[in-house]
N, C-alpha and C positions, 0 to 999 in steps of 0.2 A: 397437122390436124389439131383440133382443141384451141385453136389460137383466144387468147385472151389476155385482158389486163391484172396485171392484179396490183392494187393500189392500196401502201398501207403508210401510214407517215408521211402524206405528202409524195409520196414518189411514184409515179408510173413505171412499172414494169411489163413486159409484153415478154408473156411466158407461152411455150406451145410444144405440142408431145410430137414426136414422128412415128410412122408409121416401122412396126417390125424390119420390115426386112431394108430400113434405112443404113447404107455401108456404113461401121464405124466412121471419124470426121469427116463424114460429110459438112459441107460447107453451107451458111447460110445467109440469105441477103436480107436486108429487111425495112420496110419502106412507110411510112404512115403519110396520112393527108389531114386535114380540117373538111367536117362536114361542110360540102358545097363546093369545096375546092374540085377541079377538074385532074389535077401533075400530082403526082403519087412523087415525093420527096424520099431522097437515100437516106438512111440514118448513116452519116460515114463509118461512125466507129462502127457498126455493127454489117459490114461489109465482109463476105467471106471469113466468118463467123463458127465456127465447130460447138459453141456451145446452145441451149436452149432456150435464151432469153437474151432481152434487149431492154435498155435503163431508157426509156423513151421521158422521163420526168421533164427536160428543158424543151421539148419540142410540144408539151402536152401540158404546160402549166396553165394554162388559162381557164379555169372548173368552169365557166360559165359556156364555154364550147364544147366539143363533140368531137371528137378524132376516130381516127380508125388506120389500123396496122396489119400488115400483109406480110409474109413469110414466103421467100422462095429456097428451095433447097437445089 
């Protein structure tokens, strides 16, 4: 829940809160696309995941587009 960017220095981060009664490591996936795009892309490194953020900077560098990123627990 809360899913968001937070961009500071150039770098994309895609930070998001869980819900309480989320088990400790729980694992998480985590997938962005380019607006207009149809295939929701893996971020690999951030595949089965315990932590609460993902460095999306190298998939997201192009300021003059639009992305969007999705979290599965």
């Amino acid at each position: 829940k809360h899913t968001a960017f937070s961009s500071t220095n150039f770098e994309n981060i895609l930070i998001w809160e869980t819900e309480a009664d989320v088990p400790p490591g729980t694992a998480f996936d985590v997938q962005y696309k380019q607006y207009g795009e149809k295939v929701w892309l893996n971020k690999r490194e951030c595949q089965g995941i315990t932590r609460p953020f993902c460095n999306l900077t190298r998939e997201t560098d192009n300021v003059a587009e639009h992305f969007y990123a999705r979290v599965r627990a």
